[in-house]
C-alpha positions as CSV (number, residue, x, y, z in Angstrom):
1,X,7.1,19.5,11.7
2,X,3.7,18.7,9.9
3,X,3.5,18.2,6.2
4,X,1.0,19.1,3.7
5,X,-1.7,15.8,3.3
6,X,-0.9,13.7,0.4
7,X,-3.4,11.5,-1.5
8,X,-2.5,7.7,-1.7
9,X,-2.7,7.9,-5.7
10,X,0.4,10.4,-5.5
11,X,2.0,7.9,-3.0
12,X,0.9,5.1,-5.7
13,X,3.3,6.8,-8.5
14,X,5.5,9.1,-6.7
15,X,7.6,6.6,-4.6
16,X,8.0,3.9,-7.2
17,X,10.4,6.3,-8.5
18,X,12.6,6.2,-5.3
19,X,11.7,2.6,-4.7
20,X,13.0,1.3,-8.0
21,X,16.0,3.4,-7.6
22,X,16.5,1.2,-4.3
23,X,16.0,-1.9,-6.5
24,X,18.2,-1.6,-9.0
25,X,21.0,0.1,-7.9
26,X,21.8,-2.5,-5.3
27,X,24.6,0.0,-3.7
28,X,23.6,2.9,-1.2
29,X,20.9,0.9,0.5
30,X,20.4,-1.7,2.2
31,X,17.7,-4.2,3.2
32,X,17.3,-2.7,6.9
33,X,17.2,0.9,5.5
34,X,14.6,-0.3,3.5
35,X,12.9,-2.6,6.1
36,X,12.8,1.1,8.2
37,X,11.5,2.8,5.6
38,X,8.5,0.7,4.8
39,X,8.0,0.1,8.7
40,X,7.5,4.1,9.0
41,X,11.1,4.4,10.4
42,X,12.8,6.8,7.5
43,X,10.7,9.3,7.4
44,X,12.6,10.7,4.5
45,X,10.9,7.9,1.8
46,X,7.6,7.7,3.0
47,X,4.7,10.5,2.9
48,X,3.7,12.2,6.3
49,X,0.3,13.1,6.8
50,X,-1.5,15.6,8.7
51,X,-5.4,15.9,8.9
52,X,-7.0,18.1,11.1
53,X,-10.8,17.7,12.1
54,X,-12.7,20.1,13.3
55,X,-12.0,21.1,17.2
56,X,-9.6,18.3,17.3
57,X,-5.6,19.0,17.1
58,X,-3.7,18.2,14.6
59,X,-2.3,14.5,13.5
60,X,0.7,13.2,11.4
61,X,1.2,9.9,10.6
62,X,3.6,8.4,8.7
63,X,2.6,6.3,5.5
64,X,5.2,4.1,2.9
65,X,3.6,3.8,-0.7
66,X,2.7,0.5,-2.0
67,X,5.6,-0.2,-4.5
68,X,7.7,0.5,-1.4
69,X,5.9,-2.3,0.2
70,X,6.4,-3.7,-2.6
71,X,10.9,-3.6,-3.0
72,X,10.7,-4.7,0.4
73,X,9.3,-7.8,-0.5
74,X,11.0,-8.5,-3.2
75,X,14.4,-7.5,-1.1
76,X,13.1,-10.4,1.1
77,X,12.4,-12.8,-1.8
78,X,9.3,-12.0,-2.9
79,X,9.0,-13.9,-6.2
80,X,6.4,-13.5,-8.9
81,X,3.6,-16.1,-8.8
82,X,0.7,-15.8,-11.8
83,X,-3.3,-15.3,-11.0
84,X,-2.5,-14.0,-7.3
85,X,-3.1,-10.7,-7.9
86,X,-6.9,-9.2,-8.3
87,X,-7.9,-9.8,-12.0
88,X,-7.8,-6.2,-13.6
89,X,-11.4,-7.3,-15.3
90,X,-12.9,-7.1,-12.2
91,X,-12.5,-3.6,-12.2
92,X,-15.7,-2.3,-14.3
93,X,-18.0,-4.2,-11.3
94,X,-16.9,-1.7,-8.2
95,X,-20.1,0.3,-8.9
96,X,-21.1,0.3,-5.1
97,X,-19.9,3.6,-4.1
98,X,-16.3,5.5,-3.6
99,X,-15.8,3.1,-0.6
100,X,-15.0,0.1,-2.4
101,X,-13.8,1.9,-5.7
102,X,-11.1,4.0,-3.4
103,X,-10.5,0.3,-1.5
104,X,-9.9,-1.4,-5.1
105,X,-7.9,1.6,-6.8
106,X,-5.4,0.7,-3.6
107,X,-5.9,-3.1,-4.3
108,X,-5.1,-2.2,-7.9
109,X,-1.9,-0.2,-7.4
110,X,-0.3,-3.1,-4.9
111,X,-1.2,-5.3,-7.7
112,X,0.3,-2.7,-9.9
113,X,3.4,-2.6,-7.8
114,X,3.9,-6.4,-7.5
115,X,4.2,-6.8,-11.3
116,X,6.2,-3.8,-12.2
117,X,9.1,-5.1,-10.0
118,X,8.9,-8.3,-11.5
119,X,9.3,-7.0,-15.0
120,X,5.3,-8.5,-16.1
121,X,4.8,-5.6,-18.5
122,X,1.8,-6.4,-19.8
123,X,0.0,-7.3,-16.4
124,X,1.5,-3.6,-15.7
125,X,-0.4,-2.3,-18.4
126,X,-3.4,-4.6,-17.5
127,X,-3.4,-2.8,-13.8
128,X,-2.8,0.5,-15.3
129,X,-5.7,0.4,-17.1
130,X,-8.1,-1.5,-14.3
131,X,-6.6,1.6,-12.4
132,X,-7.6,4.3,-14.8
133,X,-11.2,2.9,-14.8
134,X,-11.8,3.1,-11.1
135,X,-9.9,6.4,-11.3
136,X,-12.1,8.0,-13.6
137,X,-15.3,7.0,-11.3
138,X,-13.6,8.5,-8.3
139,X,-13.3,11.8,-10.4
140,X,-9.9,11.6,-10.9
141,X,-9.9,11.0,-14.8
142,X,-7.6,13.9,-15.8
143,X,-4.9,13.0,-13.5
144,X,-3.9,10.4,-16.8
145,X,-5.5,12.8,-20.0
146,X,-3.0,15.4,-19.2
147,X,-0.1,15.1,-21.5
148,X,-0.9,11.4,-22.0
149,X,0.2,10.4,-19.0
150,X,-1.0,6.5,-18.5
151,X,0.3,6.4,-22.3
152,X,3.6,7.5,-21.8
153,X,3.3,5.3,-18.3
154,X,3.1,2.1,-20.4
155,X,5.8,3.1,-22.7
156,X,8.6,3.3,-20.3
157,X,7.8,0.6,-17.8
158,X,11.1,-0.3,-16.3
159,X,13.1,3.2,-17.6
160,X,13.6,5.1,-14.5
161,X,14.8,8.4,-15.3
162,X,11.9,9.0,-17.7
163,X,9.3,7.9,-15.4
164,X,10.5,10.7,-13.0
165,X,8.8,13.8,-15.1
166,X,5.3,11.4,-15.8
167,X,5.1,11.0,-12.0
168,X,5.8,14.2,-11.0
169,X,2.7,15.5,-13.3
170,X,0.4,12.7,-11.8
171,X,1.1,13.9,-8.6
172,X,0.3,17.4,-9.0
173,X,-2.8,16.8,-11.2
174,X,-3.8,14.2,-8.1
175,X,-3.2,16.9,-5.4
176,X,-5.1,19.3,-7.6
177,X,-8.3,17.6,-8.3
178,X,-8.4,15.7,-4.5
179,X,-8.2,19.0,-2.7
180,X,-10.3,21.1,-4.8
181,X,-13.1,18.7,-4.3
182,X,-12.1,18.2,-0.6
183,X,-11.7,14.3,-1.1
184,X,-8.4,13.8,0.3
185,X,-10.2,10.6,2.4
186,X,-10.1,8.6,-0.6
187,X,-6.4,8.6,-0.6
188,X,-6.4,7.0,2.9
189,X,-8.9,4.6,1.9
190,X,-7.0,3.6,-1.1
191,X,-3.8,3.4,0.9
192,X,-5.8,0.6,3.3
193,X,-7.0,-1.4,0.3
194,X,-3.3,-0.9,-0.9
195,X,-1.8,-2.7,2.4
196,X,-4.5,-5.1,2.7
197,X,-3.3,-6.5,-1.1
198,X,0.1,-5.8,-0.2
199,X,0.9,-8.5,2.7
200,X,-2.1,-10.5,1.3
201,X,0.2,-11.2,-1.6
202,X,3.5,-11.7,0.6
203,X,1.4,-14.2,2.7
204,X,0.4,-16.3,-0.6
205,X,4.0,-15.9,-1.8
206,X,5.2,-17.3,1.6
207,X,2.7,-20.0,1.5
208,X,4.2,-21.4,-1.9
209,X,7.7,-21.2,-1.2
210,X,7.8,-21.1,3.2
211,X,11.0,-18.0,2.5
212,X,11.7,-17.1,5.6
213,X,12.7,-13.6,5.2
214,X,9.2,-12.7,3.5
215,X,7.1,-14.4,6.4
216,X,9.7,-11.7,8.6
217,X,9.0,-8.3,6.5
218,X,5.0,-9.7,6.9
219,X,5.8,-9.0,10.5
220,X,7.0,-5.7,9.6
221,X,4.1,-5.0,7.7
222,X,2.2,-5.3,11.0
223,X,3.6,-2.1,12.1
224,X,2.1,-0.1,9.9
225,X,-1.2,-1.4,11.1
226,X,-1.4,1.6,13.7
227,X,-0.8,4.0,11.2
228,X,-3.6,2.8,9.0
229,X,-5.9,2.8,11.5
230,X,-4.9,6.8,12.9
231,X,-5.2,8.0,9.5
232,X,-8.4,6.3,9.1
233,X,-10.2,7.2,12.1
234,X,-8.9,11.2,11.3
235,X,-11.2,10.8,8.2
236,X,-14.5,8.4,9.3
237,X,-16.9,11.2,9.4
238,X,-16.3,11.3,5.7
239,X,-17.8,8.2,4.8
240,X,-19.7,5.5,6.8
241,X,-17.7,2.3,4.8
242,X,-14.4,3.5,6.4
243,X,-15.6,2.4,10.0
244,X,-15.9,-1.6,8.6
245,X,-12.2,-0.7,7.1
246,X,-10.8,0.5,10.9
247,X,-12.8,-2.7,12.3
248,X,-11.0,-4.9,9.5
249,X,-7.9,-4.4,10.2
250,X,-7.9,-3.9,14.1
251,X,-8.9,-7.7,13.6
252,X,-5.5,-8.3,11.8
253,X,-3.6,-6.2,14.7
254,X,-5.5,-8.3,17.2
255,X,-4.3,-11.5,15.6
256,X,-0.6,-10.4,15.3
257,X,-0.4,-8.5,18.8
258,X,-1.4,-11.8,20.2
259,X,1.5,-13.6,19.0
260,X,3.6,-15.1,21.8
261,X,7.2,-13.5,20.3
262,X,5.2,-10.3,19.9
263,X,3.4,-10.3,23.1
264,X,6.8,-11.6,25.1
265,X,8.5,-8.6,23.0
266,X,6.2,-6.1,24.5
267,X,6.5,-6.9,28.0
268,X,10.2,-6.6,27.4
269,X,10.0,-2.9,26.2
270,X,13.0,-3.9,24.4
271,X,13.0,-2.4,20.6
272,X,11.3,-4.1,17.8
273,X,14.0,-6.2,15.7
274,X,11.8,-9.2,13.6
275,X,14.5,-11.0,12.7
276,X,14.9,-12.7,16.7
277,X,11.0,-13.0,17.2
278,X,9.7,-16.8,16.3
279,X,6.5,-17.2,14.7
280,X,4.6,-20.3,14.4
281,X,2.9,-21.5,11.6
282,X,0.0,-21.7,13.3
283,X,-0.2,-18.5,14.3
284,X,1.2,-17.4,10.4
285,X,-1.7,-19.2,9.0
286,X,-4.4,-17.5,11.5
287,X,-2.6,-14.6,10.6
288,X,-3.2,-15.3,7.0
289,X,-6.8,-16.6,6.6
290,X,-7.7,-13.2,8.4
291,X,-6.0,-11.9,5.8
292,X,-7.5,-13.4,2.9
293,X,-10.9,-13.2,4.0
294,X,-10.8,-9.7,4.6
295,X,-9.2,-8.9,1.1
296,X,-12.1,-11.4,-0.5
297,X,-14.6,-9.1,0.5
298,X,-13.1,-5.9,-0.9
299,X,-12.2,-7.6,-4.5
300,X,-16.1,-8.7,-4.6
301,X,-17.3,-5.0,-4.2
């Protein structure tokens, strides 16, 4: 069954919903439901996507959002860690074009995520706003005029039930304005710049503390590579910038797919389970720097 395309801003404040829900409640779900879900298993909490180019069939693809990256992480010990994140300043200096703006909002809305989990209400509000800005120059300012929305964001940070109705609106507003103006790439370019932040922060993380189980749901994260990359090529005759995206991260699935406990998996054809395959810190840390130089040159613009 194919679903209606979503844009990543929707996926940015629709699924923290779910995903906090997950958090918080603590009975229900479990870490390997979650680790499925944010590994494109459940296909039930995360978005499914279908683009269709011209005289080409029809693909899905299956997408988590980046808070649900996020509770993943922090399932698996992520802990909060100032001045990782992208400073929210930095926002007003991605003039370049939509490319790095859409790359940024994602960067943002990881960043977003990360803090929101950890109960850092004001950096919240700090990405909020950074994400507002870069929102506005992608057209996409009324998705937080109507009804107040970033407003009534800020004010119940961490009250689940309420958030429910101020998501709901963004994500029609978002829908609205994306598909009118037939822009639906940028959600899918946000999405990348989302991921890219997303295990760029759980590699930093695991760098400071060496917690095993967020060095394993990095390998996770890996899976979602693929993904990225069909729903990026579906849209590359939008805009020339997403081609040095699908390059960047093919260079991060290169890197991982030639681990020895990934490789040695592979041959096996036996399914995927991270928690048996041994990484090296060597290959971690090549794993890593890839990482960190590839997210460098999107927070520059």
């Amino acid at each position: 069954m194919y679903f209606k395309k979503a844009s990543l801003v929707r996926n940015l404040i629709l699924a923290p919903v779910v995903c906090l829900s997950l958090f918080s409640c603590g009975s229900g779900t479990n870490q390997d439901q979650e680790s499925n879900s944010a590994s494109g298993k459940d296909k039930d909490s995360t978005t499914s996507k279908q683009t269709t180019q011209k005289d080409e069939p029809s693909t899905t693809f299956t997408l988590p959002s980046p808070l649900q990256i996020a509770s993943i992480f922090k399932k698996a010990g992520l802990v909060y860690y100032p001045n990782i994140c992208n400073s929210p300043e930095n926002a007003s200096k991605y003039n370049s074009g939509k490319m790095s703006q859409a790359l940024n909002l994602g960067v943002y809305s990881a960043d977003l995520s990360y803090c929101a989990l950890n109960k850092q209400n004001q950096d919240s509000k700090n990405y909020m706003k950074a994400s507002r800005e870069l929102a506005s120059q992608l057209g996409l300012a009324k998705v937080f005029e109507t009804d107040n929305l970033a407003t009534r964001f800020e004010s119940n940070l961490g009250k689940d039930d309420s958030m429910g109705a101020i998501i709901a609106d963004m994500q029609m507003q978002t829908d609205m304005i994306l598909e009118e103006h037939e822009q639906e790439y940028i959600s899918t370019a946000a999405f990348a710049g989302a991921w890219i932040e997303s295990v760029y922060i759980g590699g930093k993380v695991y760098e400071k503390g060496k917690e095993k189980n967020v060095s394993m749901r990095l390998m996770e994260q890996m899976a979602i590579a693929d993904n990225i990359v069909k729903a990026l090529k579906a849209s590359e005759k939008k805009d020339a910038g997403i081609t040095a995206v699908i390059a960047d991260i093919n260079s991060i699935r290169e890197i991982y797919k030639d681990f020895a406990g990934i490789k040695a998996l592979a041959q096996s054809q036996e399914d995927m389970d991270f928690s048996k395959i041994k990484i090296s810190e060597e290959e971690l840390s090549k794993l890593t720097k890839k990482i960190d130089e590839i997210r460098s040159r999107i927070v520059k613009g």
